[in-house]
Rosetta silent file (secondary structure, phi, psi, omega in degrees, C-alpha in Angstrom):
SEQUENCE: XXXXXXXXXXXXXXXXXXXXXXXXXXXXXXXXXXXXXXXXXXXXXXXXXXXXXXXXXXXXXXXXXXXX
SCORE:     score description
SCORE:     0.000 S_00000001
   1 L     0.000  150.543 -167.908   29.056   12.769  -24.352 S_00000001
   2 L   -94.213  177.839  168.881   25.654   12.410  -23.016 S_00000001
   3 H   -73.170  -22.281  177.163   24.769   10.491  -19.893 S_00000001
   4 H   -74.669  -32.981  163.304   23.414    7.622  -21.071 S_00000001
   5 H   -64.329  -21.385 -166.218   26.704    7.082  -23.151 S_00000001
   6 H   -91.938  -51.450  175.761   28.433    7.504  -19.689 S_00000001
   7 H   -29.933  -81.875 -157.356   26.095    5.333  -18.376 S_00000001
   8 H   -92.931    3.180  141.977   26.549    2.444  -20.627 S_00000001
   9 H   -65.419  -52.557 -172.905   30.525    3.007  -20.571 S_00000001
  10 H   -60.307  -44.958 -169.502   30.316    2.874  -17.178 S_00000001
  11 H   -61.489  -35.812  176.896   28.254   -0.526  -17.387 S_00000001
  12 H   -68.690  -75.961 -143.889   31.208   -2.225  -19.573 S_00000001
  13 H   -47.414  -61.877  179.268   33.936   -0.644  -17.678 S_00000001
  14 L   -89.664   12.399  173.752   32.375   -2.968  -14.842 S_00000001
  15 L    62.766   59.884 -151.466   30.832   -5.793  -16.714 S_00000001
  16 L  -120.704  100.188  172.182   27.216   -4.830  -16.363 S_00000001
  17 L   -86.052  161.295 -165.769   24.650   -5.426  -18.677 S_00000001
  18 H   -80.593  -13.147  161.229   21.907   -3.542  -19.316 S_00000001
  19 H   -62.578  -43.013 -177.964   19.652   -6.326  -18.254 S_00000001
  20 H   -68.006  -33.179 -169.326   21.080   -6.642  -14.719 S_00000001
  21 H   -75.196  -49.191  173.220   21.068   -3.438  -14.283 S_00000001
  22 H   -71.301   -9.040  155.779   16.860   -3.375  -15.058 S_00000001
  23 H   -51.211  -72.933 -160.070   16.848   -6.059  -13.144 S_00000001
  24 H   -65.711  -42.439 -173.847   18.403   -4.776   -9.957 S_00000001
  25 H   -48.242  -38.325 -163.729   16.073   -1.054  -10.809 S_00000001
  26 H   -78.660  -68.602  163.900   13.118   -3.064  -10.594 S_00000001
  27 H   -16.004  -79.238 -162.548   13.923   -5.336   -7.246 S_00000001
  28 H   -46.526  -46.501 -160.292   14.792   -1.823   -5.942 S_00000001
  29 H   -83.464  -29.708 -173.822   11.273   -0.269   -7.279 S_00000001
  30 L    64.744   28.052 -178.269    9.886   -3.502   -6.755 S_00000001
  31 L  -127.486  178.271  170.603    7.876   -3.667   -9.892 S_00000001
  32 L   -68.580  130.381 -157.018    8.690   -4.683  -13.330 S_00000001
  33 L  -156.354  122.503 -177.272   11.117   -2.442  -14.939 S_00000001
  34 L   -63.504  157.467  152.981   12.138   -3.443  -18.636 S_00000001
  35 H   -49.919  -62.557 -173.185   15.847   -3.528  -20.445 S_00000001
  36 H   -63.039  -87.534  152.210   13.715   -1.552  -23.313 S_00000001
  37 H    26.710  -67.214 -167.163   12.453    0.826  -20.534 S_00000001
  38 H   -75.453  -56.963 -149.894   15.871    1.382  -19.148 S_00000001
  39 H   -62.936  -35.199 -172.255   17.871    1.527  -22.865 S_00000001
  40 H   -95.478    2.453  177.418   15.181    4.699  -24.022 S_00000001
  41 H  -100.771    8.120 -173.128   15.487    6.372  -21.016 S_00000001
  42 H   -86.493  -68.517  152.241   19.262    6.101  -21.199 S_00000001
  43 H   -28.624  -60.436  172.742   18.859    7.412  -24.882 S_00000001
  44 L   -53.081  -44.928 -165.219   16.180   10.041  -24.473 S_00000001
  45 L    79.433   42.634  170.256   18.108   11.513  -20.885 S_00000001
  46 L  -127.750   24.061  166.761   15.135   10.920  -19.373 S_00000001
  47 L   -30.686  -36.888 -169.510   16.075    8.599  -16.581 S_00000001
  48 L    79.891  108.579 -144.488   15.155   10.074  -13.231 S_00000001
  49 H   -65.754  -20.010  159.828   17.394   11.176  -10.674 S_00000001
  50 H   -37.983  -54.299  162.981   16.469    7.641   -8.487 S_00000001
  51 H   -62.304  -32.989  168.303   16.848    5.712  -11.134 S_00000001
  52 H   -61.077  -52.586  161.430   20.373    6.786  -11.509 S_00000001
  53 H   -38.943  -51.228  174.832   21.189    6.925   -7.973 S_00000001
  54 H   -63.486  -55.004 -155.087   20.249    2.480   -8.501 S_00000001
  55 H   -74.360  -11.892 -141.188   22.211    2.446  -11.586 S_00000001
  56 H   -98.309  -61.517  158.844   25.195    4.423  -10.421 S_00000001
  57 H     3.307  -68.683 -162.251   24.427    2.221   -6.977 S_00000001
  58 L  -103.482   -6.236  159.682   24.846   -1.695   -8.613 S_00000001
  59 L  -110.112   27.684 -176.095   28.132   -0.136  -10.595 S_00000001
  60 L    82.619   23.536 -172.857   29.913    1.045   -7.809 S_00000001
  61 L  -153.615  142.654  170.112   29.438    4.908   -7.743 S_00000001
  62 L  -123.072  176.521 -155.994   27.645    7.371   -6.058 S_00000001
  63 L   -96.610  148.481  158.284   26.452   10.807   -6.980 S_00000001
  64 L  -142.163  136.833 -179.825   27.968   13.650   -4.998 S_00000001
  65 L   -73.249  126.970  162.643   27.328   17.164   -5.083 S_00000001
  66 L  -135.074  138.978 -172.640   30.153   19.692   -4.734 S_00000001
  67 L   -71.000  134.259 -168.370   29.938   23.691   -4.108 S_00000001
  68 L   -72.138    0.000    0.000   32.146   25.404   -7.192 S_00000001
C-alpha cells in the first residue's frame, strides 16, 4: 500500500477529512495550501517530509525513526 493510501486510511480511521487536514497544513505553512494540492501529492508520493510530519501531527501520530 502506498503512503498516501495510509495516509487517507489513517484520515478515516480518525475522522479527518482531507480538507481539514489542508486546512490545518496551510495555518501551519501559513499560506494557502489546497485539498487538490494535498490529494496529488498524496497520490503522486510526493508530499514532503514536513508536510507529513503536519498531517501525521493533526491525526495523532508522529514519525519515529528506529535503528534495525
Amino acid at each position: 500500500m502506498s503512503l498516501g493510501n495510509e495516509i487517507k486510511k489513517l484520515a478515516i480511521d480518525n475522522a479527518v477529512t482531507l480538507t481539514q487536514l489542508a486546512e490545518y497544513i496551510g495555518e501551519k505553512k501559513q499560506k494557502p495550501y489546497s485539498v487538490q494540492n494535498l490529494s496529488t501529492k498524496l497520490k503522486k508520493g510526493t508530499a514532503n517530509f514536513n508536510e507529513l510530519e503536519m498531517i501525521l501531527d493533526k491525526l495523532g501520530y508522529s514519525i519515529k525513526f528506529e535503528k534495525k
